[in-house]
DSSP file (Angstrom, degrees, kcal/mol; ACC not computed):
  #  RESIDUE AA STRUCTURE BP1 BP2  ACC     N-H-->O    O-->H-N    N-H-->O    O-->H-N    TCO  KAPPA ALPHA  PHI   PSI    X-CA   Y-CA   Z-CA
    1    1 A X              0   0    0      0, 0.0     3,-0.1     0, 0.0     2,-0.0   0.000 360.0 360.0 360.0 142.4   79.5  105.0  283.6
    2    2 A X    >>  -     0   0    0      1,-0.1     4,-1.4     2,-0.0     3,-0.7  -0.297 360.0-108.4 -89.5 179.2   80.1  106.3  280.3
    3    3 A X  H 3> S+     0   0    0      1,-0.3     4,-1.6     2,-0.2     5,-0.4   0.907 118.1  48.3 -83.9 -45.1   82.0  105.2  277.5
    4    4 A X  H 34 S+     0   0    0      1,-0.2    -1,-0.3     2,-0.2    -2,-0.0   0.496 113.7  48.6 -69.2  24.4   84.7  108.0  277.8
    5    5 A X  H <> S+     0   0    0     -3,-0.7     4,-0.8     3,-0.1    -1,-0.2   0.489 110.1  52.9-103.2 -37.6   85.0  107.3  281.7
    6    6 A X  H  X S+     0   0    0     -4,-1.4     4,-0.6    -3,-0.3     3,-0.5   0.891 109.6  49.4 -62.1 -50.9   85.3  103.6  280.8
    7    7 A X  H  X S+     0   0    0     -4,-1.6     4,-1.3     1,-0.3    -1,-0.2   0.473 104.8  56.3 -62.9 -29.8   88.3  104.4  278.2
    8    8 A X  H  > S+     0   0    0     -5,-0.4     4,-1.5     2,-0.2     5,-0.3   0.790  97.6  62.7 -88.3  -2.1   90.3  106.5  280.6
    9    9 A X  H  X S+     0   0    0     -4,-0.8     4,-3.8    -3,-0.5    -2,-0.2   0.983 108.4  43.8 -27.1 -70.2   90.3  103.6  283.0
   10   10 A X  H  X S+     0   0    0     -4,-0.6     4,-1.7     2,-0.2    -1,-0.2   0.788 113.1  49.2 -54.1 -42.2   92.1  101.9  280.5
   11   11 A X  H >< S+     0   0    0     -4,-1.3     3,-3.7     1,-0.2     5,-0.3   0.920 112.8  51.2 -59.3 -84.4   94.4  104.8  279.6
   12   12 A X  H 3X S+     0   0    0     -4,-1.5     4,-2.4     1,-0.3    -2,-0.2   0.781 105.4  48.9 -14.7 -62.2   95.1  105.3  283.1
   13   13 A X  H 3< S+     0   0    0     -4,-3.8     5,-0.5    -5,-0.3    -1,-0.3   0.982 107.6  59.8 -47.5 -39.1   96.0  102.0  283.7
   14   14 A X  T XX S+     0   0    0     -3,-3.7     4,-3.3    -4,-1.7     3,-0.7   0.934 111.0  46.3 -35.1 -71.0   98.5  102.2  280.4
   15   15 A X  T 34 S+     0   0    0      1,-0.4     2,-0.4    -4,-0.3    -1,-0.3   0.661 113.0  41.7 -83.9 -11.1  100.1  104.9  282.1
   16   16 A X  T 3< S+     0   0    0     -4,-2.4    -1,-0.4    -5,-0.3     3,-0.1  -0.468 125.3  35.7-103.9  67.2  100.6  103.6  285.7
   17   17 A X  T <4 S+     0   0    0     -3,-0.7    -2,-0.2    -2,-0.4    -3,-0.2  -0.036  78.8 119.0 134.7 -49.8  101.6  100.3  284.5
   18   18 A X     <  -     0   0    0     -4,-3.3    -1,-0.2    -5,-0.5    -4,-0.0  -0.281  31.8-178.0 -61.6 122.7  103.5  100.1  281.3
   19   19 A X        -     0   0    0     -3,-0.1     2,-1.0     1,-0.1    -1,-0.1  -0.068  19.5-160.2 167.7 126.8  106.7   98.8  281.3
   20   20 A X  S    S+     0   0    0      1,-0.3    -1,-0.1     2,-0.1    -2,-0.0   0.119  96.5  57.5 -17.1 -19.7  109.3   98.5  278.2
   21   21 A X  S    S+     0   0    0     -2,-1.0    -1,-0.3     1,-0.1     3,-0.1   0.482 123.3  23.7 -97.6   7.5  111.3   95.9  279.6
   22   22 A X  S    S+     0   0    0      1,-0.3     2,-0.4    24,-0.1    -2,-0.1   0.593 112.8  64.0-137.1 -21.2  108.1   93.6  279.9
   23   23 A X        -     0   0    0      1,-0.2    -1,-0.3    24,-0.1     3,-0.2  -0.987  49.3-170.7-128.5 116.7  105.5   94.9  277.3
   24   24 A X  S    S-     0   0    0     -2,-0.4     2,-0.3     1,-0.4    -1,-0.2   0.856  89.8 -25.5 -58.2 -58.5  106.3   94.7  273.7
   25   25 A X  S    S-     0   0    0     21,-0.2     2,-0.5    -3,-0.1    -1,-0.4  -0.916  81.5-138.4-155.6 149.9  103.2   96.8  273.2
   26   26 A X        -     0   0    0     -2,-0.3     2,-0.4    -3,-0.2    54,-0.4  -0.942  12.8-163.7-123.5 123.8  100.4   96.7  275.8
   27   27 A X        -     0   0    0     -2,-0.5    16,-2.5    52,-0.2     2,-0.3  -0.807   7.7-170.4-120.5 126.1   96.7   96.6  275.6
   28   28 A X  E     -A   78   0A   0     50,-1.2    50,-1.3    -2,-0.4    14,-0.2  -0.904  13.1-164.7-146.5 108.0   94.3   97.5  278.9
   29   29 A X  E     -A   77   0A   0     26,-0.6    12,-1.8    48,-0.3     2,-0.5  -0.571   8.6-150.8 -87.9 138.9   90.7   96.8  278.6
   30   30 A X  E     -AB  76  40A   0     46,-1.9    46,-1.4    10,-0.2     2,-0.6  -0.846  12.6-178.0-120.2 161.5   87.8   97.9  280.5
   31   31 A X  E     -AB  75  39A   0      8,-1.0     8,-0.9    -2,-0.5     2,-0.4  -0.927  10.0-164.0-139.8 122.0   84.6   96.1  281.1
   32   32 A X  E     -AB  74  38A   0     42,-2.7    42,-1.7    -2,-0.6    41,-1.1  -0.932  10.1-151.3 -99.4 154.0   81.7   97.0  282.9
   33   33 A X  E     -A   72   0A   0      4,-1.1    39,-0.2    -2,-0.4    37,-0.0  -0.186  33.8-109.3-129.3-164.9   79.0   94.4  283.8
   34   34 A X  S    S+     0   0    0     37,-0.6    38,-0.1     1,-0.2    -1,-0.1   0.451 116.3  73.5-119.5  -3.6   75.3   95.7  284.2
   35   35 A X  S    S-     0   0    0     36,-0.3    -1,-0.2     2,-0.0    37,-0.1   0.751 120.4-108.6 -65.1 -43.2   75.6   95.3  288.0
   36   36 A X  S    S+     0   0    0      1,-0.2    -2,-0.1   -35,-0.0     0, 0.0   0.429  71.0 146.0 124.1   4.9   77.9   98.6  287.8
   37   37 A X        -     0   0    0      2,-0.0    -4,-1.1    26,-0.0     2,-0.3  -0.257  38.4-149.1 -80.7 161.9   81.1   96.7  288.5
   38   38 A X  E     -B   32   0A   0     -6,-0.2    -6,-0.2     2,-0.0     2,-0.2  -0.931  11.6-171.6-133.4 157.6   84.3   98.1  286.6
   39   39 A X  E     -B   31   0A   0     -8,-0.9    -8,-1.0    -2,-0.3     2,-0.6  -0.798   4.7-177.8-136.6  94.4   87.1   95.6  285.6
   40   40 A X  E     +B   30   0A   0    -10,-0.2   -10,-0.2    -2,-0.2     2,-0.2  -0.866  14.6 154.6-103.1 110.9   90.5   97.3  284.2
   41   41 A X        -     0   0    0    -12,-1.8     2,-0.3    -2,-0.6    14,-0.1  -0.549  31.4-142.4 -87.0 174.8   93.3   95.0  283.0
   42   42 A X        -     0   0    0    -14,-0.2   -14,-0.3    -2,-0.2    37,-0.0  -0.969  43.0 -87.1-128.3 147.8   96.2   95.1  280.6
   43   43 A X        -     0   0    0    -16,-2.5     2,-1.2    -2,-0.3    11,-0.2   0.032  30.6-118.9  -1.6 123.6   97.2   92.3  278.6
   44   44 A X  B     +F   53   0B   0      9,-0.7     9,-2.2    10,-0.3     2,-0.2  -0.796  55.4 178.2-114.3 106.0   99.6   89.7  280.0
   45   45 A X        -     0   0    0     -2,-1.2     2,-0.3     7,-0.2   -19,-0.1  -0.566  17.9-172.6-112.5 151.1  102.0   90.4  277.3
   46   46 A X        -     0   0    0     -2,-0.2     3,-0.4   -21,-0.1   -22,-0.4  -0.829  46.4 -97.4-145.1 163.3  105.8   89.1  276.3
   47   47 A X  S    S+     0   0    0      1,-0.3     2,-0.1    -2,-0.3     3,-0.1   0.386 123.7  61.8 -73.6   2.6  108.6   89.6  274.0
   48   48 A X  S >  S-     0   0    0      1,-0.1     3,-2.6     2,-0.0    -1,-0.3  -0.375  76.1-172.0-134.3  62.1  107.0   86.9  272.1
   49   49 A X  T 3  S+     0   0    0     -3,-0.4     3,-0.2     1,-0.4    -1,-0.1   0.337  78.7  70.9 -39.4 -25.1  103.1   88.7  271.1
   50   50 A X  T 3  S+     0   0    0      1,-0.2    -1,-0.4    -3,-0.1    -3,-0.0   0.851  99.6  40.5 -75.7 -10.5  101.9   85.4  269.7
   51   51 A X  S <  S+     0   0    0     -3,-2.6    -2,-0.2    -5,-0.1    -1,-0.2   0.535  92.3 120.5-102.8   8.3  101.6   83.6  273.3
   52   52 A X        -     0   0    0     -3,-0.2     2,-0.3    -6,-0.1    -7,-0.2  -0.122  65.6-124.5 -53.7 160.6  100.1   86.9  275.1
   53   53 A X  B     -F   44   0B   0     -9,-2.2    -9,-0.7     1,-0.0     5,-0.3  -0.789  28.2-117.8-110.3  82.4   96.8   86.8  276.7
   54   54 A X     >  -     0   0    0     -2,-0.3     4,-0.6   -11,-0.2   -10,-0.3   0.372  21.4-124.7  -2.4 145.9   94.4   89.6  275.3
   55   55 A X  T  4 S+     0   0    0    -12,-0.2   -26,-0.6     2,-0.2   -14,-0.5   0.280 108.3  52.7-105.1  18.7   93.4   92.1  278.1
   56   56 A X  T  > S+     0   0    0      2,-0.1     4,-1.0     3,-0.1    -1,-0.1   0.659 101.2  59.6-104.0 -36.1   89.7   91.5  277.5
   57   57 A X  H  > S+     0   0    0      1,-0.2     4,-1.1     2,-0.2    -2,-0.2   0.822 107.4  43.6 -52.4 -36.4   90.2   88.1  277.7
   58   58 A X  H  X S+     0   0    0     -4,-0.6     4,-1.0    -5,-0.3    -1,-0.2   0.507 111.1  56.5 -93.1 -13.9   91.5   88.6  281.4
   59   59 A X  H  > S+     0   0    0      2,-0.2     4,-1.2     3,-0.2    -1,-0.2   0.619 111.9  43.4-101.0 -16.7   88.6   91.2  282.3
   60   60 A X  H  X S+     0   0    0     -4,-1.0     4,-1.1     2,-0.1    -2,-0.2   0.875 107.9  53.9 -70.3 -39.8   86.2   88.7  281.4
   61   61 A X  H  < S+     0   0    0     -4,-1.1     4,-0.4     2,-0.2    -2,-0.2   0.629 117.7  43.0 -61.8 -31.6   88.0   85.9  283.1
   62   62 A X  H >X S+     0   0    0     -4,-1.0     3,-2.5     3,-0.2     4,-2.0   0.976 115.4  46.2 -63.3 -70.9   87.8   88.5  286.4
   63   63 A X  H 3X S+     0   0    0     -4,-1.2     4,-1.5     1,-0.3    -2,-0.2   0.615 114.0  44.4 -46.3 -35.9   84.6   89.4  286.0
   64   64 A X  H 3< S+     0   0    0     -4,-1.1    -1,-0.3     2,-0.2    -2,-0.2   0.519 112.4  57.6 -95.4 -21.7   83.3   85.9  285.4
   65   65 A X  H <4 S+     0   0    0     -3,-2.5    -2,-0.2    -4,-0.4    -3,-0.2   0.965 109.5  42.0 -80.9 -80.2   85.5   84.7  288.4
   66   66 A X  H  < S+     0   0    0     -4,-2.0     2,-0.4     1,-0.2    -2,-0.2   0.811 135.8  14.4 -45.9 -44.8   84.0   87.0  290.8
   67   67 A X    ><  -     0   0    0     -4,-1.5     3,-0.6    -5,-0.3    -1,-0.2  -0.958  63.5-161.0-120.8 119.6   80.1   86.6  289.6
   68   68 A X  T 3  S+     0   0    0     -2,-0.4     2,-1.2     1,-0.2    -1,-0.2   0.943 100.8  45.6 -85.5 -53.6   79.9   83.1  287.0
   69   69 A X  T 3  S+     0   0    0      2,-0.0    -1,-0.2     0, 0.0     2,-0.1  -0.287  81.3 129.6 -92.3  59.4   76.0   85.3  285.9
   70   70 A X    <   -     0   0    0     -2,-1.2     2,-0.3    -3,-0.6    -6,-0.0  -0.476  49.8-149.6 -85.2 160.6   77.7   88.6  285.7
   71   71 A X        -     0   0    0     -2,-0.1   -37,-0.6    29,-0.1     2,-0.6  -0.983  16.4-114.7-149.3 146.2   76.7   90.3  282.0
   72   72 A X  E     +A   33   0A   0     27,-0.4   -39,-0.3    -2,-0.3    31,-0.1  -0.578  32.7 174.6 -79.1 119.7   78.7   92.5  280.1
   73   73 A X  E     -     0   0A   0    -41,-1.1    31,-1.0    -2,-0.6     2,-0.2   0.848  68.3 -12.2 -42.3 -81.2   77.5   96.0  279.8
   74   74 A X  E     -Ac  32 104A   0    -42,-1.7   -42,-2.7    29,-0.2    -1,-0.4  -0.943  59.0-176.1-154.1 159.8   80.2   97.5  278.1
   75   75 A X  E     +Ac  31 105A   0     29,-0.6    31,-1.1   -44,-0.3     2,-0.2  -0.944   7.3 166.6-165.3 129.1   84.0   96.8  277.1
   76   76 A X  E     -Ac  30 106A   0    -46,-1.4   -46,-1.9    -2,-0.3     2,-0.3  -0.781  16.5-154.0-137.1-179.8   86.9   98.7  275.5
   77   77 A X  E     -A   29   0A   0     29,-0.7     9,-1.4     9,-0.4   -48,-0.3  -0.841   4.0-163.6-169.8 119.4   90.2   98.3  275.1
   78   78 A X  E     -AD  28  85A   0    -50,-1.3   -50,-1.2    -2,-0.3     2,-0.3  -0.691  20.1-133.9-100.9 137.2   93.1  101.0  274.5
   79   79 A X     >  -     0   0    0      5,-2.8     4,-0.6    -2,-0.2   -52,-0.2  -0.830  40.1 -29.5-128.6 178.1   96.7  100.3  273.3
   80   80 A X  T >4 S-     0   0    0    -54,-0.4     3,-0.8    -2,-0.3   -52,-0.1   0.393  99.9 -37.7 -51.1-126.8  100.2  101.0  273.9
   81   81 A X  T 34 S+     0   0    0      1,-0.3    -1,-0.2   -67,-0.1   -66,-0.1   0.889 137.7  48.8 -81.8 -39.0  101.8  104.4  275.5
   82   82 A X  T 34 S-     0   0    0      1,-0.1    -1,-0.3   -68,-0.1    -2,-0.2   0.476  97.0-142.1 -99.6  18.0   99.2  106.5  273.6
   83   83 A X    <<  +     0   0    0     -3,-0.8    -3,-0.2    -4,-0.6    -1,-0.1   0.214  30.7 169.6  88.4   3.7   96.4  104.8  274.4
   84   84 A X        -     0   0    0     -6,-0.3    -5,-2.8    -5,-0.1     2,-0.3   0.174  40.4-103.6 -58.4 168.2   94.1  104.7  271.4
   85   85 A X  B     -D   78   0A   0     29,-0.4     2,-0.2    -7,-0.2    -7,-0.2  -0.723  42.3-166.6 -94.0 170.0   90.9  102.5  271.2
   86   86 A X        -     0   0    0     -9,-1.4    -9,-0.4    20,-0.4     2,-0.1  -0.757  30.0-100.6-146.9 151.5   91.2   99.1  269.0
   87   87 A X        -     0   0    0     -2,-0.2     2,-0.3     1,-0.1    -1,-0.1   0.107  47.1 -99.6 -55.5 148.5   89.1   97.0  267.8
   88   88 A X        -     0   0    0      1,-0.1    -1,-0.1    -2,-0.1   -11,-0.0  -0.902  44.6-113.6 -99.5 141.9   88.9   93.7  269.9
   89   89 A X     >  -     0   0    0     -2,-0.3     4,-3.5     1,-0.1     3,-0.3   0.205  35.7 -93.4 -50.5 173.5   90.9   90.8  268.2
   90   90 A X  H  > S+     0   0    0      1,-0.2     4,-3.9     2,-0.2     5,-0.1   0.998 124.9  45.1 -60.6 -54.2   89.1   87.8  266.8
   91   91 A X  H  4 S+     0   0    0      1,-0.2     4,-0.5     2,-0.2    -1,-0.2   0.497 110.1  59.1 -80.3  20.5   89.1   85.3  269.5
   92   92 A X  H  > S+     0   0    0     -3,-0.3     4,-4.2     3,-0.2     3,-0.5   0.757 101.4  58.5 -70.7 -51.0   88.0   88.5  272.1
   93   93 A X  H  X S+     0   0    0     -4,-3.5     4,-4.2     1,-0.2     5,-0.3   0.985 107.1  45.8 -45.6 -42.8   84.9   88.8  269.8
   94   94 A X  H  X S+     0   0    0     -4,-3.9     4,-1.5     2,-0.2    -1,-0.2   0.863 111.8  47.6 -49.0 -43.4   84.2   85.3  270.7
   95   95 A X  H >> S+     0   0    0     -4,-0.5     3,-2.6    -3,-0.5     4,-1.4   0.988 117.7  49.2 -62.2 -79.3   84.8   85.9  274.3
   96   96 A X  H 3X S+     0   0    0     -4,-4.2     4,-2.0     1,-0.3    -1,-0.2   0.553 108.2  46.1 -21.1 -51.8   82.6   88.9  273.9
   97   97 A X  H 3< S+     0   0    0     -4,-4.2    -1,-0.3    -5,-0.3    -2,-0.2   0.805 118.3  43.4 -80.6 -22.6   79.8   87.6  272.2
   98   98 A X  H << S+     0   0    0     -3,-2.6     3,-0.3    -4,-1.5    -2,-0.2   0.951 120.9  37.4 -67.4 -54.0   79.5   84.6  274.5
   99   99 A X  H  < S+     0   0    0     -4,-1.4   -27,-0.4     1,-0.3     2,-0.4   0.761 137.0  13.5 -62.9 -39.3   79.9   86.0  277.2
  100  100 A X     <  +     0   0    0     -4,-2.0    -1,-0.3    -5,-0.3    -2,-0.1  -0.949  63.0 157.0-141.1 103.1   78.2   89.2  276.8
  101  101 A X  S    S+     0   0    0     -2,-0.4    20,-0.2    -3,-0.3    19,-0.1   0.825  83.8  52.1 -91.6 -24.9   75.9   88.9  273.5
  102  102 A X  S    S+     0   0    0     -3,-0.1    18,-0.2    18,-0.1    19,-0.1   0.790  97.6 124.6 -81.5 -23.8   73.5   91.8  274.8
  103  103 A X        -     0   0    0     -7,-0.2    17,-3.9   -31,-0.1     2,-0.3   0.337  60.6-139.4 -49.9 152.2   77.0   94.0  275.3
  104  104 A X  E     -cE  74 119A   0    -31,-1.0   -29,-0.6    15,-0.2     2,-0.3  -0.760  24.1-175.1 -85.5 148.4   78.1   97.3  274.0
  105  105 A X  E     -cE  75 118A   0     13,-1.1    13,-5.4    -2,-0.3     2,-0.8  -0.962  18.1-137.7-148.7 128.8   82.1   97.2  272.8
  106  106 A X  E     +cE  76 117A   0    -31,-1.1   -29,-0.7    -2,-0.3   -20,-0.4  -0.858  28.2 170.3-109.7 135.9   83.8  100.5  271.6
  107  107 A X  E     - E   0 116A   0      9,-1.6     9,-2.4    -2,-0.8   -20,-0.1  -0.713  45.0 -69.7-121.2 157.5   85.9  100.2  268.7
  108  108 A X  E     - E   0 115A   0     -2,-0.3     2,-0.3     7,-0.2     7,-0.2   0.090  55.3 -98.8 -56.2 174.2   87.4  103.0  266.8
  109  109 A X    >   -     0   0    0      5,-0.5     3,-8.8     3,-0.2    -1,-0.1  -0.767  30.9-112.4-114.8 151.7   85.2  105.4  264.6
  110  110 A X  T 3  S+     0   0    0      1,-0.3    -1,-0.1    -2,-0.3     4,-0.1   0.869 119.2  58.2 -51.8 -30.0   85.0  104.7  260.7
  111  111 A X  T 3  S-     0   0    0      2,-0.2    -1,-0.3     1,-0.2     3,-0.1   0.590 112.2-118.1 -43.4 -18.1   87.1  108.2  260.6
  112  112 A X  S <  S+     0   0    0     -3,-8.8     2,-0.3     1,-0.2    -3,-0.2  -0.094  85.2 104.6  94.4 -37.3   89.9  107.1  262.6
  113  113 A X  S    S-     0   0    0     -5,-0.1    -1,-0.2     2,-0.1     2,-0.2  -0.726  86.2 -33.9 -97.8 122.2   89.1  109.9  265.4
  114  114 A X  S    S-     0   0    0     -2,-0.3    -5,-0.5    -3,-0.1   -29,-0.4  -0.483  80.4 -67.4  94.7-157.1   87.6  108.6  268.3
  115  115 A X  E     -E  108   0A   0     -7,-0.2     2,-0.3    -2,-0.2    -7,-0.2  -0.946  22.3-151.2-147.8-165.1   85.5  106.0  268.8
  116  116 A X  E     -E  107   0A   0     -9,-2.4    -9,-1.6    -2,-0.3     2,-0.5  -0.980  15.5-132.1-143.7 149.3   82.3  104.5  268.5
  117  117 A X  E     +E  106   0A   0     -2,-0.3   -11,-0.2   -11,-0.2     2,-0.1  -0.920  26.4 170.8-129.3 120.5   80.0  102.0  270.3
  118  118 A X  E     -E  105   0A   0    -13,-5.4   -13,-1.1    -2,-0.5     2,-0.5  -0.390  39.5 -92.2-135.6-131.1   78.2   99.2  268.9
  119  119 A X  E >   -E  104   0A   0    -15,-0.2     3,-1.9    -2,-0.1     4,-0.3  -0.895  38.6-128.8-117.2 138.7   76.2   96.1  269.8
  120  120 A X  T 3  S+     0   0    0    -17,-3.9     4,-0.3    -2,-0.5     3,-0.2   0.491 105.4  78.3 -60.1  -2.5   78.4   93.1  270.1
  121  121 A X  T >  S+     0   0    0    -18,-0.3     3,-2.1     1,-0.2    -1,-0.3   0.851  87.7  63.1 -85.5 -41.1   76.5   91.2  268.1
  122  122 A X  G X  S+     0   0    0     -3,-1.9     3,-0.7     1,-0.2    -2,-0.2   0.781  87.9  73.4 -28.8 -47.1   78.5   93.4  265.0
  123  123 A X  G 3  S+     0   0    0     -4,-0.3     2,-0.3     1,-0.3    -1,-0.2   0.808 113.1  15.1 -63.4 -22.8   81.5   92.1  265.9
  124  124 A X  G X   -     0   0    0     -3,-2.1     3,-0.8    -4,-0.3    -1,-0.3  -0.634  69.5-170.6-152.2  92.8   80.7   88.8  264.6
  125  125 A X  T <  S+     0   0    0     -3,-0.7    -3,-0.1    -2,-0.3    -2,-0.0  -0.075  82.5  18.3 -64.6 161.5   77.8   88.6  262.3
  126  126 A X  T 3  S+     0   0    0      1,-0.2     2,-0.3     2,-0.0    -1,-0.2   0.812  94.5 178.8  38.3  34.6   76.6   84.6  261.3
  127  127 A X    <   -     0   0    0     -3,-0.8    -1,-0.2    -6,-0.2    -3,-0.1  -0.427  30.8 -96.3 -91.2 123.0   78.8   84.1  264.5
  128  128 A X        +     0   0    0     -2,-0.3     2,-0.2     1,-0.0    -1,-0.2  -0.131  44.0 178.6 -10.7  97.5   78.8   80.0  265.5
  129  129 A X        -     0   0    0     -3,-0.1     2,-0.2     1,-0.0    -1,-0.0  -0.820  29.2-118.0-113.7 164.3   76.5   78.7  267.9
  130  130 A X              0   0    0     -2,-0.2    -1,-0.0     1,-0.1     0, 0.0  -0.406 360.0 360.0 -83.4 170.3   76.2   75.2  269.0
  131  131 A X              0   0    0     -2,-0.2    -1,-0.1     0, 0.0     0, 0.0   0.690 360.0 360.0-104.7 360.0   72.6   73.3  268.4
């Protein structure tokens, strides 16, 4: 699967899914594992955006639920009605990198337009490990 197949998942979902009276603004991530598996969530989002649950967080939480040595592939994540990609929040990198250190994640491109794909390991350089 490609990364623009991966990202309209996510759009898609946006657009069958969204709605105002429940999402303050709404975020739907897609993940693919290296088995070929697809995972599309949205965010389980509230009028009150600090207690939400990321929708990368929850496509890991699937994915990880269904196979505990699944490995993350690739993962993106699109936000509200118009769907652009973002960036994964901090504690997603974390998720990310633990969970999938070998992954790809597309984030926007330095231009603004588009996106770009890079090794998860970017997201969080000198990133914390235990010893």
């Amino acid at each position: 699967m490609t990364p623009d197949e991966l990202i309209q998942k996510a759009k898609d979902l946006i657009h069958e899914r969204y709605q105002k009276e429940k999402h303050h603004s709404v975020v739907a991530a897609a993940l693919l594992t290296k088995a070929g598996k697809v995972y599309v969530t949205l965010n389980a989002g509230t009028n009150q955006p600090s207690i939400a649950t990321c929708a990368e967080i929850i496509a890991i939480g699937m994915a990880n639920t269904e196979d505990p040595h699944m490995e993350i592939d690739l993962i993106g994540a699109v936000r509200d009605k118009e769907a652009y990609v973002i960036s994964p929040c901090g504690k997603c990198r974390e998720y990310i990198t633990d969970y999938g250190p070998d992954a790809r994640v597309i984030v926007p491109a330095d231009n603004k337009k588009g996106y770009k794909v890079i090794p998860a390991a970017e997201l969080l350089p000198n990133k914390y490990k235990k010893k």
